[in-house]
MARLUM-150997 format. One line per 10 residues: number of its first residue (from 0); their letters; for each residue x, y, z of N, C-alpha, C. Coordinates in steps of 0.1 Angstrom, whole numbers. Example, Ala and Ser with C-alpha at 12.3 -4.5 7.8 and 13.67 -1.06 7.14 Angstrom:
<atoms>
0	as	132,-57,78,123,-45,78,132,-33,78  128,-22,71,137,-11,71,129,0,79
</atoms>
This chain:
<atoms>
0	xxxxxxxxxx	1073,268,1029,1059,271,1033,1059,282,1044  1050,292,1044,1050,298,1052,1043,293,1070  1043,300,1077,1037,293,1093,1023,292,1087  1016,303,1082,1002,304,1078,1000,307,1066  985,307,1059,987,312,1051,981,330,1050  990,335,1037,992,351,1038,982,353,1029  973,367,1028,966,372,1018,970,379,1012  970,376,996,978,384,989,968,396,977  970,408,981,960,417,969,965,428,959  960,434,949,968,441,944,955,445,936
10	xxxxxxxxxx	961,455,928,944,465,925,936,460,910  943,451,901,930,446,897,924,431,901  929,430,915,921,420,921,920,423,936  912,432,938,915,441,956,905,430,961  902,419,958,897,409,972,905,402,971  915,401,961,928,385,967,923,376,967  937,365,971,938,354,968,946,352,986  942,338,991,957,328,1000,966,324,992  979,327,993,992,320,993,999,314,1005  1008,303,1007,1012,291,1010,1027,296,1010
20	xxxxxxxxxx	1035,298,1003,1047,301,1000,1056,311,995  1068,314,995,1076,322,994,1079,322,977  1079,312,967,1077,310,954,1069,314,946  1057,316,954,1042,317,949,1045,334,952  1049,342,966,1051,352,968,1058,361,958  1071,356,955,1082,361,948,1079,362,930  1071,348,928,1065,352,912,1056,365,915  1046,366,923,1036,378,919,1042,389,918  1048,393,929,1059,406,932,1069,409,916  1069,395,910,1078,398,896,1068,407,885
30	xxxxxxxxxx	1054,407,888,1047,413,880,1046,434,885  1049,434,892,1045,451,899,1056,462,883  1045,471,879,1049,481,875,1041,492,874  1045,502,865,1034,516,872,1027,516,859  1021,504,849,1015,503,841,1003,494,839  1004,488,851,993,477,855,990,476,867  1000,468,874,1000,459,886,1009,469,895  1010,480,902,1015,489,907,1017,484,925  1012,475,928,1010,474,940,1012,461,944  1013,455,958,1012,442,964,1013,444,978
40	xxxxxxxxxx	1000,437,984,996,439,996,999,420,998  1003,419,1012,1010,404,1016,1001,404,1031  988,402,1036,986,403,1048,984,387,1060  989,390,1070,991,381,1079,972,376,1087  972,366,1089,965,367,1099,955,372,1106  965,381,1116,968,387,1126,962,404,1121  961,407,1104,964,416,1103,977,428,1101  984,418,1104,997,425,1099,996,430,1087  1006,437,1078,1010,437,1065,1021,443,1061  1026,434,1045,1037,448,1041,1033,444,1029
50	xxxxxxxxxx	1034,463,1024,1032,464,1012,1043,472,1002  1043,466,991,1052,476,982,1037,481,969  1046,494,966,1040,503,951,1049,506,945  1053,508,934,1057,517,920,1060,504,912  1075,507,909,1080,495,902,1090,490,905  1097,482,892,1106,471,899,1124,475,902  1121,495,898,1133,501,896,1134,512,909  1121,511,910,1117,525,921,1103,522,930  1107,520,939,1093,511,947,1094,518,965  1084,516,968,1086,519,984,1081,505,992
60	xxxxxxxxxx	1083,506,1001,1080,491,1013,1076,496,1025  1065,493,1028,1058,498,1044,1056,487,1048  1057,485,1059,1048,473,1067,1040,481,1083  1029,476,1084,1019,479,1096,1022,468,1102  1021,467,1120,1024,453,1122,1013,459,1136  1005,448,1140,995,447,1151,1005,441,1160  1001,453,1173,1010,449,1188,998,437,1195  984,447,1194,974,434,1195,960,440,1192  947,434,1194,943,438,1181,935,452,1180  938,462,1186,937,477,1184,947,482,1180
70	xxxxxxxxxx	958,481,1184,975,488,1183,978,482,1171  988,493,1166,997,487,1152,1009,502,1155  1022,496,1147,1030,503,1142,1036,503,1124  1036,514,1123,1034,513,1106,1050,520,1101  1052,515,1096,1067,517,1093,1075,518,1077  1083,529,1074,1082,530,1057,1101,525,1058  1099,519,1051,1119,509,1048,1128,520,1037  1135,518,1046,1149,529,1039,1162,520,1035  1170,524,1027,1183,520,1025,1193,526,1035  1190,537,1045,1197,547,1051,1191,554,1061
80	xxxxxxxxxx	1197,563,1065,1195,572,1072,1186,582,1065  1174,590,1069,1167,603,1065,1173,612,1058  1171,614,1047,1184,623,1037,1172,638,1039  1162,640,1043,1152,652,1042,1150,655,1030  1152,646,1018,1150,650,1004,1140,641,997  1127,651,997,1117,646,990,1114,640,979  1111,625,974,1115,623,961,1096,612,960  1093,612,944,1081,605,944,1083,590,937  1072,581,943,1072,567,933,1058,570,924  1057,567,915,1051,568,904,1044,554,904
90	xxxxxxxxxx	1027,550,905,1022,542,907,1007,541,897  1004,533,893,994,532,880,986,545,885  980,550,896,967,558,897,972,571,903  988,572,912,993,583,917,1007,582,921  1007,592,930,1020,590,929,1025,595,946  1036,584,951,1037,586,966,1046,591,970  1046,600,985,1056,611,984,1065,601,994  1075,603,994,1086,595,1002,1100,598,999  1110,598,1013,1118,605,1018,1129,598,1009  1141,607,1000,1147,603,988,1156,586,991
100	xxxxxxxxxx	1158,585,1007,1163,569,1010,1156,560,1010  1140,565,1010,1132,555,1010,1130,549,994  1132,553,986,1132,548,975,1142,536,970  1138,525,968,1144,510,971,1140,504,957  1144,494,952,1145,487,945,1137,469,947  1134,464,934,1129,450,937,1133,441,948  1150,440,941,1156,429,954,1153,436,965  1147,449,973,1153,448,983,1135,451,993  1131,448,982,1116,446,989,1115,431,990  1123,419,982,1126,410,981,1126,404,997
110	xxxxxxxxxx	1137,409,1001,1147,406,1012,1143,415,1023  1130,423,1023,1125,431,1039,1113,420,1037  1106,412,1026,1095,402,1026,1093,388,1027  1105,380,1026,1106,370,1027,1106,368,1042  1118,373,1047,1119,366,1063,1104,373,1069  1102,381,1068,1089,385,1075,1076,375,1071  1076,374,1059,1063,359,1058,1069,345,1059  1080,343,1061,1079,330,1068,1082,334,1081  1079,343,1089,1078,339,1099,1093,346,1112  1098,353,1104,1110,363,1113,1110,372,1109
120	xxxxxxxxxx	1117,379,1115,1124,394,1117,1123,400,1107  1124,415,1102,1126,417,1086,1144,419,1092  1153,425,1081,1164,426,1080,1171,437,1087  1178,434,1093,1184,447,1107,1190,459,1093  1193,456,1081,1203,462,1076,1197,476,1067  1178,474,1070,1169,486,1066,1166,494,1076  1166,506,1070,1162,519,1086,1141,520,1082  1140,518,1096,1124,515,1096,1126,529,1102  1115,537,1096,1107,547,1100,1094,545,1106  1093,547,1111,1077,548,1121,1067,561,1115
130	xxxxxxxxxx	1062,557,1111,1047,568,1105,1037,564,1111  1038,558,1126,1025,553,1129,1014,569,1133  1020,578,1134,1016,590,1142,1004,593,1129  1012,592,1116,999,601,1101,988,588,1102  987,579,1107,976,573,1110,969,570,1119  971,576,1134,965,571,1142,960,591,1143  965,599,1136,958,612,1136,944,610,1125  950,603,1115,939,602,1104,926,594,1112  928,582,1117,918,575,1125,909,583,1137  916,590,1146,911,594,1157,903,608,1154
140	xxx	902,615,1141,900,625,1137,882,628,1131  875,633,1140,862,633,1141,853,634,1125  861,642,1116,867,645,1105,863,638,1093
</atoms>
């Protein structure tokens, strides 16, 4: 069981559902491809989130996490270190541009999602990038 429960959305249901558990989590995530279900949004509370898009072969993983409730840090998950090589995920409606380590696999959106909705850490063994800067330009932007 998770501490709370999490809201879970994805684009042919963008108002969601609550989920309870890590079971309930792990079946939906078994559905994501770039022919339907391209997405999954997991949000806390608090407003936190992590989300993955593409598929179950080629996917990316961000999470936003609220310091409190104005501040956030938004962060894209790597296998590695910054390789500067631009590569795309392919997602039902478009397609996202992200740095060629960022491109990850099912299990390992798996394993940056679980410990983080029950309730810990995500995994020391992913390199978190900070992109909080392309959105707090995009927000503050009179624009």
């Amino acid at each position: 069981m998770f501490p709370h429960p999490v809201h879970y959305q994805r684009e042919d249901c963008p108002t969601g559902w609550y989920i309870n558990d890590w079971e309930t989590a792990n079946q939906l995530l078994s559905y994501l491809n770039t022919k339907g279900r391209s997405f999954a949004i997991f949000t806390k509370n608090n407003g936190s989130y992590v989300q993955c898009a593409g598929s179950k072969t080629r996917l990316t993983v961000e999470a936003r996490i609220y310091v409190n409730e104005q501040q956030f840090q938004h962060f894209v998950f790597g296998s590695g270190p910054i390789q500067n090589q631009v590569d795309a995920i392919a997602t039902t409606e478009y397609q996202i541009t992200v740095d060629k380590s960022q491109i990850l696999r099912m299990r390992d959106a798996r394993l940056i999602m679980k410990p983080w909705l029950e309730g810990n850490d995500f995994p020391a063994k992913y390199t978190l990038t900070n992109i909080t800067e392309r959105f707090i330009e995009a927000t503050d932007s009179p624009f």
